[in-house]
mmCIF entry with sequence, helices, sheets and N, C-alpha, C, O atoms, coordinates in Angstrom:
data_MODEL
# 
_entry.id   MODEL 
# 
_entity.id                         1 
_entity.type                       polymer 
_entity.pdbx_number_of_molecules   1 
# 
_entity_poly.entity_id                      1 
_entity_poly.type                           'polypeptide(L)' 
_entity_poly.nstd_linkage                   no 
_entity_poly.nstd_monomer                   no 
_entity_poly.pdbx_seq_one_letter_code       
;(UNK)(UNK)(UNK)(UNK)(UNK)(UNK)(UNK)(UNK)(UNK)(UNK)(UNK)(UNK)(UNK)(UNK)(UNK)(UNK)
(UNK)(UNK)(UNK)(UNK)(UNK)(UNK)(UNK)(UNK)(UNK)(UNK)(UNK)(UNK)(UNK)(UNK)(UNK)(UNK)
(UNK)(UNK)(UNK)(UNK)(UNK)(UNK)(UNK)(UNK)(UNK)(UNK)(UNK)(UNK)(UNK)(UNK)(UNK)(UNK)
(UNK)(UNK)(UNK)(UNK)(UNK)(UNK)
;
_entity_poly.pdbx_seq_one_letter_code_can   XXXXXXXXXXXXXXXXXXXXXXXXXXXXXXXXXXXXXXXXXXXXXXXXXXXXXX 
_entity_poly.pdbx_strand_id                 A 
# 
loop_
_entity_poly_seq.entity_id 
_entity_poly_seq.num 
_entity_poly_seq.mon_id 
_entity_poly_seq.hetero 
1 1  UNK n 
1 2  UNK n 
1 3  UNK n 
1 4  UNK n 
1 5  UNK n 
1 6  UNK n 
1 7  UNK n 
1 8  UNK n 
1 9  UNK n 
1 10 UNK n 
1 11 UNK n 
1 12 UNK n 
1 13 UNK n 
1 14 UNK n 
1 15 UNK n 
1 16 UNK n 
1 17 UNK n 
1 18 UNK n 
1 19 UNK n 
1 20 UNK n 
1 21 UNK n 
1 22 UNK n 
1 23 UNK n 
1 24 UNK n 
1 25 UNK n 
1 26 UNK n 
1 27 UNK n 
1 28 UNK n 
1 29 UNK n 
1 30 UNK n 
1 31 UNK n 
1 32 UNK n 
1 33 UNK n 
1 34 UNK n 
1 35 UNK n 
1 36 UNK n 
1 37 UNK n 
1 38 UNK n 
1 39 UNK n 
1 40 UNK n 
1 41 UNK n 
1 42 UNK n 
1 43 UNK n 
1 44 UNK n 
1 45 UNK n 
1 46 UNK n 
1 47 UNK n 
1 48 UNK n 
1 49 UNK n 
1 50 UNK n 
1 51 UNK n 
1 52 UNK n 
1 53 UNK n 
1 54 UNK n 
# 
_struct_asym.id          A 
_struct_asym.entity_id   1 
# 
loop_
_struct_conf.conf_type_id 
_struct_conf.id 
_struct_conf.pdbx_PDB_helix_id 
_struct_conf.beg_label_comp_id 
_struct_conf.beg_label_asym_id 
_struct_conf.beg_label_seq_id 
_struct_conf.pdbx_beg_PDB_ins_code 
_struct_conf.end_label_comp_id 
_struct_conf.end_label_asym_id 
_struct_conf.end_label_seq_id 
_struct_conf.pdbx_end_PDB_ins_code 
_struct_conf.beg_auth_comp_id 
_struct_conf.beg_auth_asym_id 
_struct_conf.beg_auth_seq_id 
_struct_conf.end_auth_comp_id 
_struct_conf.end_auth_asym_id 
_struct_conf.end_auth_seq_id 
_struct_conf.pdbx_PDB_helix_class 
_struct_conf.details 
_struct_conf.pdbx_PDB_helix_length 
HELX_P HELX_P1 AA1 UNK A 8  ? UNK A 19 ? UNK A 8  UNK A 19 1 ? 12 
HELX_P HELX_P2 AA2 UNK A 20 ? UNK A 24 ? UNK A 20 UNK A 24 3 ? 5  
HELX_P HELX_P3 AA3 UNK A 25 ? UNK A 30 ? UNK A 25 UNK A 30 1 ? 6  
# 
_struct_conf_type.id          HELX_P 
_struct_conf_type.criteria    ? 
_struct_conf_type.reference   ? 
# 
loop_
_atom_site.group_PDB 
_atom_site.id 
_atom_site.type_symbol 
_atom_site.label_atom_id 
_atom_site.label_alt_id 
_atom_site.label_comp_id 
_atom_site.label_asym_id 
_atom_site.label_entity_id 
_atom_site.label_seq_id 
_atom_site.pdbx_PDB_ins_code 
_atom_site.Cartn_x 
_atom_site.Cartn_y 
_atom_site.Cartn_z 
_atom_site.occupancy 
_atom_site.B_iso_or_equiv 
_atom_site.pdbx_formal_charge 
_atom_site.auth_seq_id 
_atom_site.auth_comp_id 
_atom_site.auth_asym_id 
_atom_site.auth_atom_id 
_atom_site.pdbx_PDB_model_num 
ATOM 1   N N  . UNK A 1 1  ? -35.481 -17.672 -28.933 1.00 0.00 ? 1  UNK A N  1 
ATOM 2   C CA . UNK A 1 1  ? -35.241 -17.059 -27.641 1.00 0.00 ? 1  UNK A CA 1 
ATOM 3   C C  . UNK A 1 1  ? -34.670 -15.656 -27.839 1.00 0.00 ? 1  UNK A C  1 
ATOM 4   O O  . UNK A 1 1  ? -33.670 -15.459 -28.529 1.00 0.00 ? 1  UNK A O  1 
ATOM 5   N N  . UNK A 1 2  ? -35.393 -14.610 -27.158 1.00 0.00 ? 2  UNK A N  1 
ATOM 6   C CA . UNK A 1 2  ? -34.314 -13.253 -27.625 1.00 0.00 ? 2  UNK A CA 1 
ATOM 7   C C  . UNK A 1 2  ? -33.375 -13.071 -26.773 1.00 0.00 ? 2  UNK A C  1 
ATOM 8   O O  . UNK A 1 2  ? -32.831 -11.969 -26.693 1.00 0.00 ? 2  UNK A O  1 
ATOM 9   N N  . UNK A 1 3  ? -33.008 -14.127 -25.973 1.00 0.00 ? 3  UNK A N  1 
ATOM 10  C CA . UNK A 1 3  ? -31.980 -13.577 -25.304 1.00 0.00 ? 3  UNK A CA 1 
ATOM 11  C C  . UNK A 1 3  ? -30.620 -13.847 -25.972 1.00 0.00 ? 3  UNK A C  1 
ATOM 12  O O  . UNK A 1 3  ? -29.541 -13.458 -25.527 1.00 0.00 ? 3  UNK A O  1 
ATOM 13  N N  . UNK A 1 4  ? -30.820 -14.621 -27.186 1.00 0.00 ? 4  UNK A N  1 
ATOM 14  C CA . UNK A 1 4  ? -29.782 -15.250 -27.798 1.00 0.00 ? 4  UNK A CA 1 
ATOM 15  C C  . UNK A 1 4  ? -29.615 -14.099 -28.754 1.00 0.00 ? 4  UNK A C  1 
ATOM 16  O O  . UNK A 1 4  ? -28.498 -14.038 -29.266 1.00 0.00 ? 4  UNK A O  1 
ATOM 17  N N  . UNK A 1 5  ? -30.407 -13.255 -29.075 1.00 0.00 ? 5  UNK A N  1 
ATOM 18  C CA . UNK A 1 5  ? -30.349 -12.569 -29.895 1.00 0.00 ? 5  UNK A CA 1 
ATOM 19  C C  . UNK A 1 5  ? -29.688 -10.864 -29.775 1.00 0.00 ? 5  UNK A C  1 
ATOM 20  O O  . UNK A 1 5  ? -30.406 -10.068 -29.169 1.00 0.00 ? 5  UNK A O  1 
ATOM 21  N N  . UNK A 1 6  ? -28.290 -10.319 -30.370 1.00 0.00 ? 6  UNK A N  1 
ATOM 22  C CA . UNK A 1 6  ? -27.425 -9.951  -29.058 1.00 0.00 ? 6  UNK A CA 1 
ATOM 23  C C  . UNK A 1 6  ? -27.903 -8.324  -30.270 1.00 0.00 ? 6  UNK A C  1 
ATOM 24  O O  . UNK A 1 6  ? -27.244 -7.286  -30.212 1.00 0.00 ? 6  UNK A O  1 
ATOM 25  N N  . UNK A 1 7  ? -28.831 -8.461  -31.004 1.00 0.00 ? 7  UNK A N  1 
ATOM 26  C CA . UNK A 1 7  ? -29.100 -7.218  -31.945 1.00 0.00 ? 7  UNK A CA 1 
ATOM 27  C C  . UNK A 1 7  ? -29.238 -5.899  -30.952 1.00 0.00 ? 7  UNK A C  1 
ATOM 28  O O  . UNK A 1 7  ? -28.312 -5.088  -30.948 1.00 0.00 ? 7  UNK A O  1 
ATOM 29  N N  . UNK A 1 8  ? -30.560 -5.658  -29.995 1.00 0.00 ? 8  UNK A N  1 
ATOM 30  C CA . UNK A 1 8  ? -31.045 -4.481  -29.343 1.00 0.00 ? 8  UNK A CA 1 
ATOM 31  C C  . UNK A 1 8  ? -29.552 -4.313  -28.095 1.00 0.00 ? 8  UNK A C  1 
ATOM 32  O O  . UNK A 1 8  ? -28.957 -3.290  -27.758 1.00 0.00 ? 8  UNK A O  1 
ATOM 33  N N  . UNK A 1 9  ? -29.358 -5.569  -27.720 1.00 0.00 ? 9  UNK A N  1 
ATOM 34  C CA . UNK A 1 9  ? -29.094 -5.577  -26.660 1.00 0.00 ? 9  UNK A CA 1 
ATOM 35  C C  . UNK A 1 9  ? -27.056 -5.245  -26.330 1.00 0.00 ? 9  UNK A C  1 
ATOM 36  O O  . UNK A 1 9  ? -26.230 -4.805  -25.530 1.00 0.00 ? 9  UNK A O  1 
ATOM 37  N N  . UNK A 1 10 ? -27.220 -5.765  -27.431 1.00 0.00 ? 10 UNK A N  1 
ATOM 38  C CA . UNK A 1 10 ? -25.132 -4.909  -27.740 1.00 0.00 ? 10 UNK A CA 1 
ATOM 39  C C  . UNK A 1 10 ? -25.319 -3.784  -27.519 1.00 0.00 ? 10 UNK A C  1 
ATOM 40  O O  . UNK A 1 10 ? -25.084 -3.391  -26.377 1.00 0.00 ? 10 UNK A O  1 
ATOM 41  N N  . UNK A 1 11 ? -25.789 -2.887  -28.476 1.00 0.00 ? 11 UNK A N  1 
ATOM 42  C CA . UNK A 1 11 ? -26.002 -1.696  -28.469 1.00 0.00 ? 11 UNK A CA 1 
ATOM 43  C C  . UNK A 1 11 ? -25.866 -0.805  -27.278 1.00 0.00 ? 11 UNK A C  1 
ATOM 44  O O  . UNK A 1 11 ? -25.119 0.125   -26.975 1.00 0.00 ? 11 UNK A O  1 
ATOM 45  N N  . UNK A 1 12 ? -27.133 -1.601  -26.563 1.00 0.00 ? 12 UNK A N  1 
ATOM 46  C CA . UNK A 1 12 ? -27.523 -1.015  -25.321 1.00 0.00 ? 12 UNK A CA 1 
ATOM 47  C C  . UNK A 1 12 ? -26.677 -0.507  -24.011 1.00 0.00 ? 12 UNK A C  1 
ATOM 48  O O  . UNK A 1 12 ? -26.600 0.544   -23.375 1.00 0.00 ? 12 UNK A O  1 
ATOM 49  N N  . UNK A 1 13 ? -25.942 -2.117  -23.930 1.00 0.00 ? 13 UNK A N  1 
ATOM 50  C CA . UNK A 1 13 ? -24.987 -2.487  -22.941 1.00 0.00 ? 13 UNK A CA 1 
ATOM 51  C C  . UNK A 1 13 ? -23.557 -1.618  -23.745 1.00 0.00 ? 13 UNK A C  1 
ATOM 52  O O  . UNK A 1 13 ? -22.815 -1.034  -22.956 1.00 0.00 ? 13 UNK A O  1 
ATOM 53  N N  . UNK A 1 14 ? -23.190 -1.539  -25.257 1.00 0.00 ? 14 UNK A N  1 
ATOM 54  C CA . UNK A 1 14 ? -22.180 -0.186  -25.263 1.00 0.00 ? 14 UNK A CA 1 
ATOM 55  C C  . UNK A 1 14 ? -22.467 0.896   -25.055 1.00 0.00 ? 14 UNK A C  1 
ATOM 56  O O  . UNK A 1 14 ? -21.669 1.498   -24.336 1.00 0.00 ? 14 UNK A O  1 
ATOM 57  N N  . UNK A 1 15 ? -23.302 1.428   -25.389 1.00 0.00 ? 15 UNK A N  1 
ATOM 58  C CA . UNK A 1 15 ? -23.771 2.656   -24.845 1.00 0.00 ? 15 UNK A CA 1 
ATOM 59  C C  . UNK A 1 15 ? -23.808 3.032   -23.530 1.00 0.00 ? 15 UNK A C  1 
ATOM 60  O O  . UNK A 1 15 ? -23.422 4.079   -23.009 1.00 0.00 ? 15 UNK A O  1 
ATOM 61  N N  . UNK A 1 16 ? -24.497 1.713   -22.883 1.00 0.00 ? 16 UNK A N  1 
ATOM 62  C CA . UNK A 1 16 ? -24.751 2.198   -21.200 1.00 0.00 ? 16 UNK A CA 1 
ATOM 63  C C  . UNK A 1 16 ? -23.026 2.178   -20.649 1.00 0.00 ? 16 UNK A C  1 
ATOM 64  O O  . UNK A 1 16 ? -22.745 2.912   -19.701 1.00 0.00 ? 16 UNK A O  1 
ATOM 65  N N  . UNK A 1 17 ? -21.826 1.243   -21.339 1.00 0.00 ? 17 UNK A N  1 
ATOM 66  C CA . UNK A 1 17 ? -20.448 1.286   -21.183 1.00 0.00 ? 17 UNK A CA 1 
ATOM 67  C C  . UNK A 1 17 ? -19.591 2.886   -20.969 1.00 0.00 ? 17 UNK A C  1 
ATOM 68  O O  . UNK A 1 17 ? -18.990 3.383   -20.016 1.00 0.00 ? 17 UNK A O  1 
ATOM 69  N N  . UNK A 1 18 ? -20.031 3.558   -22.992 1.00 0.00 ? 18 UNK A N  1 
ATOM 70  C CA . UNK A 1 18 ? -19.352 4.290   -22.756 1.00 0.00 ? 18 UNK A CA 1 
ATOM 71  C C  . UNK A 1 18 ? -20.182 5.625   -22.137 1.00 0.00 ? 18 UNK A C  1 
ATOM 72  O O  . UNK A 1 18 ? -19.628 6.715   -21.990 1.00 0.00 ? 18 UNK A O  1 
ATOM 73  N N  . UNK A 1 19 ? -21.235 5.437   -21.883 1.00 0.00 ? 19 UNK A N  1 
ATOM 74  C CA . UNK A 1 19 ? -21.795 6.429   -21.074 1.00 0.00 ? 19 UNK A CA 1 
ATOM 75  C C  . UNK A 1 19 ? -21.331 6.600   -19.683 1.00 0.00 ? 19 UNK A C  1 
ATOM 76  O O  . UNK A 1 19 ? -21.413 7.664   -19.069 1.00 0.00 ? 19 UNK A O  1 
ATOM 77  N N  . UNK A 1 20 ? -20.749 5.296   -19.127 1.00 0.00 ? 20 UNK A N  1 
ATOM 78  C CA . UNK A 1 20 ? -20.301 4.828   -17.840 1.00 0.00 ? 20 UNK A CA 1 
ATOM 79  C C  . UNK A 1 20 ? -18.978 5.754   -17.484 1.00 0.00 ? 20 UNK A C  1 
ATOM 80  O O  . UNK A 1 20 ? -18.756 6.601   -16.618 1.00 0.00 ? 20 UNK A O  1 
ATOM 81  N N  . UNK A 1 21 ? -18.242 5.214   -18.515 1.00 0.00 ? 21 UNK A N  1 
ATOM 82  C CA . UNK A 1 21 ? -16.571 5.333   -18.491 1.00 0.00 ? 21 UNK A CA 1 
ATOM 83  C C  . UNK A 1 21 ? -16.085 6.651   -19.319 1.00 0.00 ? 21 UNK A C  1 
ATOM 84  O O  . UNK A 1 21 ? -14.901 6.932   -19.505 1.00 0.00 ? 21 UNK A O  1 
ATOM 85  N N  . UNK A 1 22 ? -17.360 7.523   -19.852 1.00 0.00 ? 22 UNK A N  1 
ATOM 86  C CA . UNK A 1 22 ? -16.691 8.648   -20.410 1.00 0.00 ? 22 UNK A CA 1 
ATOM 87  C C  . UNK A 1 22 ? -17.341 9.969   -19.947 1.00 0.00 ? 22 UNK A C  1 
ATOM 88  O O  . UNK A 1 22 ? -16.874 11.074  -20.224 1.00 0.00 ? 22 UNK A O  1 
ATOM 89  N N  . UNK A 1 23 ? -18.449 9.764   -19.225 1.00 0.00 ? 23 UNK A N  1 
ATOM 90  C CA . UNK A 1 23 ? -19.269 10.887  -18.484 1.00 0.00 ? 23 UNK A CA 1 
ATOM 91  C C  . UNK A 1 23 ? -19.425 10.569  -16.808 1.00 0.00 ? 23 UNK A C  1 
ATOM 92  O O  . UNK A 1 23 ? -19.262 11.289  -15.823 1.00 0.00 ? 23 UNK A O  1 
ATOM 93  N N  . UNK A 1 24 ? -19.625 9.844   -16.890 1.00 0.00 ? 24 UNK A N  1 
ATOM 94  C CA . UNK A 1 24 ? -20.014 9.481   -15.108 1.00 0.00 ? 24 UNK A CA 1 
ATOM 95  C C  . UNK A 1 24 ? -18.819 9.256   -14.252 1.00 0.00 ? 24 UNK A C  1 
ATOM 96  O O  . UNK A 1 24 ? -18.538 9.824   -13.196 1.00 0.00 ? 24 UNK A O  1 
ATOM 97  N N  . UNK A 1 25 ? -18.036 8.148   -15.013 1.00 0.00 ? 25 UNK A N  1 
ATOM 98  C CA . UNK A 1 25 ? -16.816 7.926   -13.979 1.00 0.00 ? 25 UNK A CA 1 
ATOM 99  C C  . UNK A 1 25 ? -15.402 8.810   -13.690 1.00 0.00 ? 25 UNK A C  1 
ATOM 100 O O  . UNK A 1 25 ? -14.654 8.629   -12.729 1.00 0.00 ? 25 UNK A O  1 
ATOM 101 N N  . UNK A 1 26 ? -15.204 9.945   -14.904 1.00 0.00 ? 26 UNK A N  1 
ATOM 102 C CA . UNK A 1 26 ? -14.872 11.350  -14.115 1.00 0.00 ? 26 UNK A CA 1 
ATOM 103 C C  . UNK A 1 26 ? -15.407 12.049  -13.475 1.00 0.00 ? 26 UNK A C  1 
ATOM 104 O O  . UNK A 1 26 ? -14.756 12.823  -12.774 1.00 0.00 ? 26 UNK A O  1 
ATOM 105 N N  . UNK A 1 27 ? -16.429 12.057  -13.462 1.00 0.00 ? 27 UNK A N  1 
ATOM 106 C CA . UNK A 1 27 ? -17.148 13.085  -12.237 1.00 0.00 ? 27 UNK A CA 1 
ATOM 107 C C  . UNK A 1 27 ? -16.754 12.289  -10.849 1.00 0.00 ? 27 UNK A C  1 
ATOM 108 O O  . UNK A 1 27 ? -16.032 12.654  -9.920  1.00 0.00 ? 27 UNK A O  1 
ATOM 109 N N  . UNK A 1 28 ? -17.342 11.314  -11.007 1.00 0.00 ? 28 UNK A N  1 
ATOM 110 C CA . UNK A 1 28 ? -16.781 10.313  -9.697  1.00 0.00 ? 28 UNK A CA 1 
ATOM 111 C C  . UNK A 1 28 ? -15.292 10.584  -9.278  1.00 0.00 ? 28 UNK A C  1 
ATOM 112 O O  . UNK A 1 28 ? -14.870 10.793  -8.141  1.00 0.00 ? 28 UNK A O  1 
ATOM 113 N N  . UNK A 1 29 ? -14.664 10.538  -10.340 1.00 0.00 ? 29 UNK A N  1 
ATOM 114 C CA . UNK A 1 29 ? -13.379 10.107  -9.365  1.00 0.00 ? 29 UNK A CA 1 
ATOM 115 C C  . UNK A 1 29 ? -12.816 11.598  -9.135  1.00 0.00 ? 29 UNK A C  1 
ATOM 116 O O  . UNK A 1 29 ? -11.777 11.789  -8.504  1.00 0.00 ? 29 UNK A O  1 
ATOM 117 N N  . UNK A 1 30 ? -13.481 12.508  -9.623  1.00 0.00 ? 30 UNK A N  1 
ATOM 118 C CA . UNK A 1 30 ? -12.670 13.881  -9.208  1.00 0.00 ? 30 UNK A CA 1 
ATOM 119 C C  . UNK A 1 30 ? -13.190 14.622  -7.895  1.00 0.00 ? 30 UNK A C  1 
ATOM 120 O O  . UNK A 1 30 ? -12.672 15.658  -7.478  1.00 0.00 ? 30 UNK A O  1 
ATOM 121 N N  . UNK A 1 31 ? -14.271 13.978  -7.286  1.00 0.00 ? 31 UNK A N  1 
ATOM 122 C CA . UNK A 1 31 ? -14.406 13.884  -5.856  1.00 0.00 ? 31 UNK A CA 1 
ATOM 123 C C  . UNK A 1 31 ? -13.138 13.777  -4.870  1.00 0.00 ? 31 UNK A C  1 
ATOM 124 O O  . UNK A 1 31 ? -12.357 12.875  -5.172  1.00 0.00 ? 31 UNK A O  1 
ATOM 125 N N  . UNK A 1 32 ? -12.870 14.391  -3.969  1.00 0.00 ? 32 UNK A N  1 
ATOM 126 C CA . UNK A 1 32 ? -11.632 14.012  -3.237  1.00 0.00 ? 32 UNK A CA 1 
ATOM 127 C C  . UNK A 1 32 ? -12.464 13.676  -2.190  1.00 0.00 ? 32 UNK A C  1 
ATOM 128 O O  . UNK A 1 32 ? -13.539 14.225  -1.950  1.00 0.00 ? 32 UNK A O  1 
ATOM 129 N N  . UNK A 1 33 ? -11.791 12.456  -1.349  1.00 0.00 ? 33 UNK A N  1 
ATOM 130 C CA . UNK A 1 33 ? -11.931 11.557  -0.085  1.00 0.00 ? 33 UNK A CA 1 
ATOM 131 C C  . UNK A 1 33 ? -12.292 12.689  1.280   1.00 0.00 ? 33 UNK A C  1 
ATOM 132 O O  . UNK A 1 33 ? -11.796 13.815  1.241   1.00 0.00 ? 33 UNK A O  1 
ATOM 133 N N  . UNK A 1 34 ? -12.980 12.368  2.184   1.00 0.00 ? 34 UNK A N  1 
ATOM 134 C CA . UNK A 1 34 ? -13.015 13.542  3.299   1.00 0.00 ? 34 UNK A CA 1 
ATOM 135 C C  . UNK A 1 34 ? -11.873 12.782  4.058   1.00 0.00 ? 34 UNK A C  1 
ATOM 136 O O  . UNK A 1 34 ? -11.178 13.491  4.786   1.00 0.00 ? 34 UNK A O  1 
ATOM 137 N N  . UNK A 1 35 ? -11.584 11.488  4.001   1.00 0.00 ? 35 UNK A N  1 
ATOM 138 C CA . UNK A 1 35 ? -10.954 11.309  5.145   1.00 0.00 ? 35 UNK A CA 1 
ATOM 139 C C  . UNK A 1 35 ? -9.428  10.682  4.486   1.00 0.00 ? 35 UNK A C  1 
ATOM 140 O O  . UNK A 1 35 ? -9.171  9.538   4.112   1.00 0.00 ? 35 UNK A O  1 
ATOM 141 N N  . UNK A 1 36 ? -8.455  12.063  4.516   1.00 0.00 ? 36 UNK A N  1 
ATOM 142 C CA . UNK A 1 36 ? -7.093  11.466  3.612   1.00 0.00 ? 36 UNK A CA 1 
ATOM 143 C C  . UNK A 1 36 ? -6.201  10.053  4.684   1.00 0.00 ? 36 UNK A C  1 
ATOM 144 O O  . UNK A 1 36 ? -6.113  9.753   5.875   1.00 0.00 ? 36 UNK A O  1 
ATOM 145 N N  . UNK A 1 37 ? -5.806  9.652   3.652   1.00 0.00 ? 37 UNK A N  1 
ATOM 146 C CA . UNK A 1 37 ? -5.172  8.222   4.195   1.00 0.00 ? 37 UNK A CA 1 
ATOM 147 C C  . UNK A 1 37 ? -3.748  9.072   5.227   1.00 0.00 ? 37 UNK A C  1 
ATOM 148 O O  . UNK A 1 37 ? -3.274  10.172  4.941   1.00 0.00 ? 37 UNK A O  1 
ATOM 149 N N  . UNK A 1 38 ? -3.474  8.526   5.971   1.00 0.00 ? 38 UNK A N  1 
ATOM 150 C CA . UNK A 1 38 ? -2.392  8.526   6.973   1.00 0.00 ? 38 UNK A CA 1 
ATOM 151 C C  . UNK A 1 38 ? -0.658  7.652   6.909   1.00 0.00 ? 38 UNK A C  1 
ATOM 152 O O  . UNK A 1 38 ? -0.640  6.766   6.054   1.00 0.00 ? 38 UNK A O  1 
ATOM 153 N N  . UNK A 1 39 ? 0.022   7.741   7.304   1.00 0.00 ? 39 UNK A N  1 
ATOM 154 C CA . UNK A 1 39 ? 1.042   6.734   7.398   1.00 0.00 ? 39 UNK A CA 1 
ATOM 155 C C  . UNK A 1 39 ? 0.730   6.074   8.953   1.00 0.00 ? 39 UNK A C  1 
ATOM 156 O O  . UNK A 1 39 ? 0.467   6.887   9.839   1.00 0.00 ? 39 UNK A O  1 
ATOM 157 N N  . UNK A 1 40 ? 0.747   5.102   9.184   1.00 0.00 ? 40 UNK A N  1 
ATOM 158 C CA . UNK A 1 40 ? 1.065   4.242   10.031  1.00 0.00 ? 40 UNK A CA 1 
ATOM 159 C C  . UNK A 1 40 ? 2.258   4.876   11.036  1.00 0.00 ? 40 UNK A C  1 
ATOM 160 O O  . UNK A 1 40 ? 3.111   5.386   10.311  1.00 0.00 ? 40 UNK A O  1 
ATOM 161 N N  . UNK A 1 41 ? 2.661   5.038   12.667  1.00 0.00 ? 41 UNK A N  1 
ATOM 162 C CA . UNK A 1 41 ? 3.603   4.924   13.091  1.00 0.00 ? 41 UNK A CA 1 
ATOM 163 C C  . UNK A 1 41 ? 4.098   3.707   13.202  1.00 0.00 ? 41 UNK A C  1 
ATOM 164 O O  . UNK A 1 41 ? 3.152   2.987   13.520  1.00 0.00 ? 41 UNK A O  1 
ATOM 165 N N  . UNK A 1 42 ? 5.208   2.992   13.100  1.00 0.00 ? 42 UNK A N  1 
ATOM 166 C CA . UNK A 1 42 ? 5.547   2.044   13.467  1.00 0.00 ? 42 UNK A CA 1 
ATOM 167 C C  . UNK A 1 42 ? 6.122   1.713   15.075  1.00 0.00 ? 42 UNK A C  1 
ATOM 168 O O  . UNK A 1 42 ? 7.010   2.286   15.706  1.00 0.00 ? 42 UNK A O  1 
ATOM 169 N N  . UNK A 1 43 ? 5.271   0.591   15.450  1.00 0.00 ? 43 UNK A N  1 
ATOM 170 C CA . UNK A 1 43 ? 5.996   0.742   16.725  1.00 0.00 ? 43 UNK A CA 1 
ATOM 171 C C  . UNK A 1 43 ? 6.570   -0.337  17.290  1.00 0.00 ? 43 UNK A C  1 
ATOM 172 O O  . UNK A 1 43 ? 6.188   -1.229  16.533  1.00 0.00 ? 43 UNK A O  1 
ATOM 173 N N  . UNK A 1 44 ? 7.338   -0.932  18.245  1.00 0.00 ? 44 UNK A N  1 
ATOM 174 C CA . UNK A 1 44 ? 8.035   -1.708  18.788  1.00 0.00 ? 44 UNK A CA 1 
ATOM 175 C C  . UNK A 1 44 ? 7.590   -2.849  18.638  1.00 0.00 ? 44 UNK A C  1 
ATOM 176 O O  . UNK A 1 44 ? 6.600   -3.054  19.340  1.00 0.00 ? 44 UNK A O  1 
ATOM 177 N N  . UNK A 1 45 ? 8.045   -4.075  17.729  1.00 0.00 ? 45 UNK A N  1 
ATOM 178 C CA . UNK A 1 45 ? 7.597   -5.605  17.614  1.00 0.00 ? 45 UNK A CA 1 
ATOM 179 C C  . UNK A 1 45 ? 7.320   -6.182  19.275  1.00 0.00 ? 45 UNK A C  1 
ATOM 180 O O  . UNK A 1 45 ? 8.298   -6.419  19.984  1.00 0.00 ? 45 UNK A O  1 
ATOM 181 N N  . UNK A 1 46 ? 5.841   -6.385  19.825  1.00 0.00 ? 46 UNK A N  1 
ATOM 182 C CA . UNK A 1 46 ? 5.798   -7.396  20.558  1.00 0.00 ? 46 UNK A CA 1 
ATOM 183 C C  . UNK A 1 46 ? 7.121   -8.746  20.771  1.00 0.00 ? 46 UNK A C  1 
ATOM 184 O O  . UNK A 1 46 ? 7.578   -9.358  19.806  1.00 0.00 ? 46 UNK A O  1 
ATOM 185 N N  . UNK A 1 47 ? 7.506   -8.967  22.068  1.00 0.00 ? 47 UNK A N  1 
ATOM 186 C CA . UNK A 1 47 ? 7.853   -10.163 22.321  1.00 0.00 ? 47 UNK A CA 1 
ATOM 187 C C  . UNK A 1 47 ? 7.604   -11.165 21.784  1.00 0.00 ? 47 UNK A C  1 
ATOM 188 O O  . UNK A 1 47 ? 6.524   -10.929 21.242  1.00 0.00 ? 47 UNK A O  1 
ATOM 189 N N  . UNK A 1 48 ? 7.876   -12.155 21.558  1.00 0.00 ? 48 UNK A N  1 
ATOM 190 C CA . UNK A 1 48 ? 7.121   -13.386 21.380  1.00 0.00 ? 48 UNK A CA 1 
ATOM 191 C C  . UNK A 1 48 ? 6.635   -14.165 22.651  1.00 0.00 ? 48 UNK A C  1 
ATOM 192 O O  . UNK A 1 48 ? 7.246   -14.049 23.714  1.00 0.00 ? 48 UNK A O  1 
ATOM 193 N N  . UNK A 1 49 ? 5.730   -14.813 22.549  1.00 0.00 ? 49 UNK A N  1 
ATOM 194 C CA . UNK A 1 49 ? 5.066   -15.414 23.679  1.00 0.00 ? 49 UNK A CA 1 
ATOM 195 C C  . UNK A 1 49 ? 5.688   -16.864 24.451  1.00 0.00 ? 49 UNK A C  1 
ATOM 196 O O  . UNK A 1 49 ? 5.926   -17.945 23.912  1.00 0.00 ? 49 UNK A O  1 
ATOM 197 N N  . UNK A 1 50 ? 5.849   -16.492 25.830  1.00 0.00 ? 50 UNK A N  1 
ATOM 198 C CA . UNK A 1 50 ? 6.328   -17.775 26.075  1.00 0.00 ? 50 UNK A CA 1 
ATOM 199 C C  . UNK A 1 50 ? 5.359   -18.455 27.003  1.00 0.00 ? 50 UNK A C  1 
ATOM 200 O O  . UNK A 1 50 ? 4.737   -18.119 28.011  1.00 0.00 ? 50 UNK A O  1 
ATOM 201 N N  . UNK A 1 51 ? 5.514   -19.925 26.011  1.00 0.00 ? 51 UNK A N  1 
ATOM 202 C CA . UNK A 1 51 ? 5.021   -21.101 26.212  1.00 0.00 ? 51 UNK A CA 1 
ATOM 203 C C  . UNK A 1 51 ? 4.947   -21.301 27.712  1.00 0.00 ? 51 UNK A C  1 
ATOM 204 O O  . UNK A 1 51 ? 5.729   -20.544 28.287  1.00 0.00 ? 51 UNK A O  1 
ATOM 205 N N  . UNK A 1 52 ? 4.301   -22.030 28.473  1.00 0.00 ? 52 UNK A N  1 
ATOM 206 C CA . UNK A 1 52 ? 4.795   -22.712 29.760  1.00 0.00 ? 52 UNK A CA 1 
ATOM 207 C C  . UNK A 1 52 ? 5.454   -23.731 29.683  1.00 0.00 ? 52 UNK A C  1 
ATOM 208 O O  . UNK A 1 52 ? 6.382   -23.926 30.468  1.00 0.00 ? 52 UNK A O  1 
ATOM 209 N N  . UNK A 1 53 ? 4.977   -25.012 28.282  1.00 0.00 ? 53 UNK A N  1 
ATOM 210 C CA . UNK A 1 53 ? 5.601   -25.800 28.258  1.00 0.00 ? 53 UNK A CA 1 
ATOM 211 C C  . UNK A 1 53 ? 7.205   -26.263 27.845  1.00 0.00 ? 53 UNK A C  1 
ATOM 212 O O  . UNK A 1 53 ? 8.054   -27.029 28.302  1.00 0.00 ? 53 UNK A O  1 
ATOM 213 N N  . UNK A 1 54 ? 7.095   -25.443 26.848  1.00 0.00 ? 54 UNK A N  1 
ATOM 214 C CA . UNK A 1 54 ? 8.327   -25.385 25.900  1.00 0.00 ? 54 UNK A CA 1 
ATOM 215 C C  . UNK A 1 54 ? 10.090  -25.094 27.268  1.00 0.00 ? 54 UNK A C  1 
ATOM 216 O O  . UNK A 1 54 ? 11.226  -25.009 26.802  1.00 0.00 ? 54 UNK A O  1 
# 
């Protein structure tokens, strides 16, 4: 079976790795976001709900 056979296929899959993680995925991440994250206001905790029965 060649799939058992990990000769061509190590190779391949390191290469396609550090091709991943040493050329491509800095370019990626040095993109900045269009839409920057925010803080939250915090605002007044809701009541709690009252039951009819209780």
């Amino acid at each position: 079976m060649p799939q058992l056979n990990p000769n061509p296929w190590f190779s391949i899959m390191l290469l396609t790795w550090f091709t991943f993680s040493l050329l491509i995925q800095p370019k990626l991440l040095s993109f900045t976001p269009t839409n920057t994250p925010t803080n939250k206001t915090t605002t007044a905790k809701p009541s709690p709900w009252t039951w009819p029965w209780t």
